[in-house]
N, C-alpha and C positions, 0 to 999 in steps of 0.2 A: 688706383691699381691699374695695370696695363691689363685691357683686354688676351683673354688666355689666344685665338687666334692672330693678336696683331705679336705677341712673345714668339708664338711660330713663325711666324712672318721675318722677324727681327734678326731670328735665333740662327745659331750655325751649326745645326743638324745635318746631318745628308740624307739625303732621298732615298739611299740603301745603304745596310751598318759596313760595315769594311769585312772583310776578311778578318777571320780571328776573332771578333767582335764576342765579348765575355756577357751575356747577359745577367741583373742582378735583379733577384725579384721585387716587386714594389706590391705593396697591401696601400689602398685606402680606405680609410671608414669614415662614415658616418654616424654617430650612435643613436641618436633619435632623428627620424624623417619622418613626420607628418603631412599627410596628403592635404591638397586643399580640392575642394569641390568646386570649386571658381577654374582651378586650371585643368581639370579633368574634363567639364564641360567642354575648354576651348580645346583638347585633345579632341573630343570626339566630334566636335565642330568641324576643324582640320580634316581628319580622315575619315568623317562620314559616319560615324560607329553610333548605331540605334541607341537607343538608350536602354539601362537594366543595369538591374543592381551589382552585379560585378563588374570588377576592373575590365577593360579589353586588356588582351591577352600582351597586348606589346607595349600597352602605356606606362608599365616603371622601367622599359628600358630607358624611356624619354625622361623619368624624373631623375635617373642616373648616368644624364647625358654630362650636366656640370663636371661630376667626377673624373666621366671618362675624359675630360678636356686639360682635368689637372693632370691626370696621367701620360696624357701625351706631352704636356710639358714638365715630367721631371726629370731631373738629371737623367735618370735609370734607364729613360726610353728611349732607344738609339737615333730613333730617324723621326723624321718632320712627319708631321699631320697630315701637311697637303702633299698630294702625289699618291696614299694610302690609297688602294679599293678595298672597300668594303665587301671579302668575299661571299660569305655565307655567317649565316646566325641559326641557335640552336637556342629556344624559349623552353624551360620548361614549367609548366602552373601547376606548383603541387599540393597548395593548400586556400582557401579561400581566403581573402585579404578582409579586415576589419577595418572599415577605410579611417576612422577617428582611432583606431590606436596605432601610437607610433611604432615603428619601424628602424632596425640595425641594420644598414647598407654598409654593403665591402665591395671594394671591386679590386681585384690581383690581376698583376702581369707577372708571366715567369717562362714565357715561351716563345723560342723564336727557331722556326722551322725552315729549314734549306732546300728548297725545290729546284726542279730542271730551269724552271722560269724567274726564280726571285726568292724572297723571303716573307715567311707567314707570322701572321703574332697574332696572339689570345688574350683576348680579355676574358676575365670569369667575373660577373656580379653576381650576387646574392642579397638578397632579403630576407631577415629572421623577423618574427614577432611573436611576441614571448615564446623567446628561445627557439623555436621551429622555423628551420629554412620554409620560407612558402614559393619563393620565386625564384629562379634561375637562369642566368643566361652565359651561352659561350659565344661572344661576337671573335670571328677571324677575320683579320684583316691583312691585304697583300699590300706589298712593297715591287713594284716590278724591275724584274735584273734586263742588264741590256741585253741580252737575248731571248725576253719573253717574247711573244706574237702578241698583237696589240691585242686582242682579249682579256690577257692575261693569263695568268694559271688556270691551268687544265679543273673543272670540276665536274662531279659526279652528276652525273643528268637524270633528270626527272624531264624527260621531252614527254609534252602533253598538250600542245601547242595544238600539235593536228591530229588529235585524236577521234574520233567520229562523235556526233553530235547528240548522239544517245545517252541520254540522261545526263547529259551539262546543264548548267545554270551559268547564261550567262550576264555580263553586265559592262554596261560601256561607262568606263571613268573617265571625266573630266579631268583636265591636269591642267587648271586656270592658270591666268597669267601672274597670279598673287602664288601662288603655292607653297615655292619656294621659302618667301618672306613670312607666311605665317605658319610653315613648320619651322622656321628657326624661331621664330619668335616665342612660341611654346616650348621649343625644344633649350633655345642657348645654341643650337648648331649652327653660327653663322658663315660657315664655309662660303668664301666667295665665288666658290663654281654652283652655289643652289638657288642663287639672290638675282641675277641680271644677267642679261645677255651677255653684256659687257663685261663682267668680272669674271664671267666663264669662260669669254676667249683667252685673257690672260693667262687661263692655265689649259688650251688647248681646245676646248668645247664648243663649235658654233653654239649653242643655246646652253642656259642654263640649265641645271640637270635635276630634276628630284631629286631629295632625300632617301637613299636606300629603305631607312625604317617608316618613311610617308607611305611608301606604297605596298609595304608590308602591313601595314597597320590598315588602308584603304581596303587593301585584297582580304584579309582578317573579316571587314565588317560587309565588304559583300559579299564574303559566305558566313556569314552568321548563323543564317538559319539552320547549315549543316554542320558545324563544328561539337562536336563534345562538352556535353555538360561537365564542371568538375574539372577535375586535373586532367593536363592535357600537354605535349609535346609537339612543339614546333620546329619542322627544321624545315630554312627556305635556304636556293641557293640565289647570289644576284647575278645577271645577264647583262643583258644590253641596259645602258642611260634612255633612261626616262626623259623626254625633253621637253622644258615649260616655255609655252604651252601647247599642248596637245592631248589626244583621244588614246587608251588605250581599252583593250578587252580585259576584265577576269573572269577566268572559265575555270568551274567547278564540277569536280568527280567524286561521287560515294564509290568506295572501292572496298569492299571489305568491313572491316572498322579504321580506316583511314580514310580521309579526307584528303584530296589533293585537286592544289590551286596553281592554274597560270593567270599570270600576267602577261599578256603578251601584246604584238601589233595590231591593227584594227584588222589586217586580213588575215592576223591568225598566224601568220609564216614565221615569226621569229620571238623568241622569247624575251622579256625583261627581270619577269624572276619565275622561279620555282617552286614550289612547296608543299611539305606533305604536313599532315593533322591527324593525330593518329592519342585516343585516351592512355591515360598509366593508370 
């Protein structure tokens, strides 16, 4: 079977859908999905995550990552994989996971949204276990039009970057020169802008870039300590590429009953993600 990114690779998607472009919804399922303890461990190996009896909060987007791969390559889905940012993601944990009972995974596309900049798409997964959704996610992903700013689309800011030093928690992450290669290895995301230097310049990148969900997941477990027991809502936005290898900040805020995390530069001045934590 041809690897699902070398079918991207091959395939004659465009970069952004055409004008007119009819979108048609696509459902996939999975009906039974059994955790294994062997690859949770190497999950929290990868992204730092203490050890405790529950899931970290981001690790079945990772076991729903195969999915999302078949998704991008079916007919339904208009444009190619590579050239997609990953704009923002939206976790929500709404029921305790029983890690030895299996699990009914779906993930839907059915939306493709027209901005000043480009175009947006939605993935929606789910996880039920007996019969009860427990986990949820809305990953948006952009397509950039040729008159985006190299940013990309405009998103909604959580700047917390330079916020005053009063009651932050901060922590300096590592972002080895493996990183890349052992979030795809856990993950199945072999995107050749996360892997080498080299396969990063081919699609524009002096270095290769982290994993959106690596440093979601790292930023996750260095604020452990203040996140919400129980069910919990995440929404991060992403920034600036992460680049392997290098140092970055995550600085943490109790605000309320929300929780909010930057990712940011070592001197603090620009952001790489966003994100607030806040209970349901």
């Amino acid at each position: 079977m041809v690897p699902a990114y070398a079918r991207v690779l091959l395939g004659k998607k465009p970069y952004v859908a055409p004008t007119g472009t009819t979108i048609e919804p696509v459902q996939l399922e999975a009906r039974r999905v059994v955790l294994s303890a062997a690859h949770l461990q190497r999950y929290r190996d990868v992204c730092a995550v203490p050890a405790g009896t529950e899931l970290p909060p981001a690790y079945l987007h990772l076991v729903a990552m195969p999915m999302h791969m078949q998704l991008f390559v079916v007919r339904n889905f208009p444009v190619k994989v590579l050239g997609l940012i990953h704009l923002r993601n939206t976790i929500r944990v709404l029921h305790p996971v029983e890690q030895r009972a299996p699990l009914r995974l779906t993930v839907n596309f059915d939306t493709m949204r027209i901005t000043d900049f480009g175009q947006e798409y939605d993935f929606v997964t789910r996880y039920e276990q007996n019969g009860t959704v427990v986990w949820e996610e809305v990953s948006t992903m952009f397509a950039r039009g040729n008159t985006a700013p190299k940013e990309g689309s405009k998103r909604p800011s959580i700047e917390r970057a330079n916020a005053p030093d009063s009651g932050v928690s901060t922590e300096t992450l590592e972002v080895s020169d493996n990183t890349g290669w052992r979030y795809a290895r856990v993950s199945g995301d072999f995107n050749p802008i996360h892997l080498t230097a080299r396969t990063a310049q081919m699609f524009g990148f002096k270095q290769a870039v982290a994993h959106g969900m690596w440093s979601l997941g790292r930023c996750l477990a260095a604020a452990a300590p203040h996140l919400p027991k129980g069910s919990m809502q995440v929404d991060t936005q992403f920034k600036l590429p992460v680049y392997i290898p290098s140092q970055a900040l995550s600085r943490t805020w109790n605000s309320s009953d929300t929780v909010e995390i930057a990712m940011c530069t070592m001197r603090g001045d620009r952001l790489h993600l966003a994100m607030q934590v806040k209970p349901l």
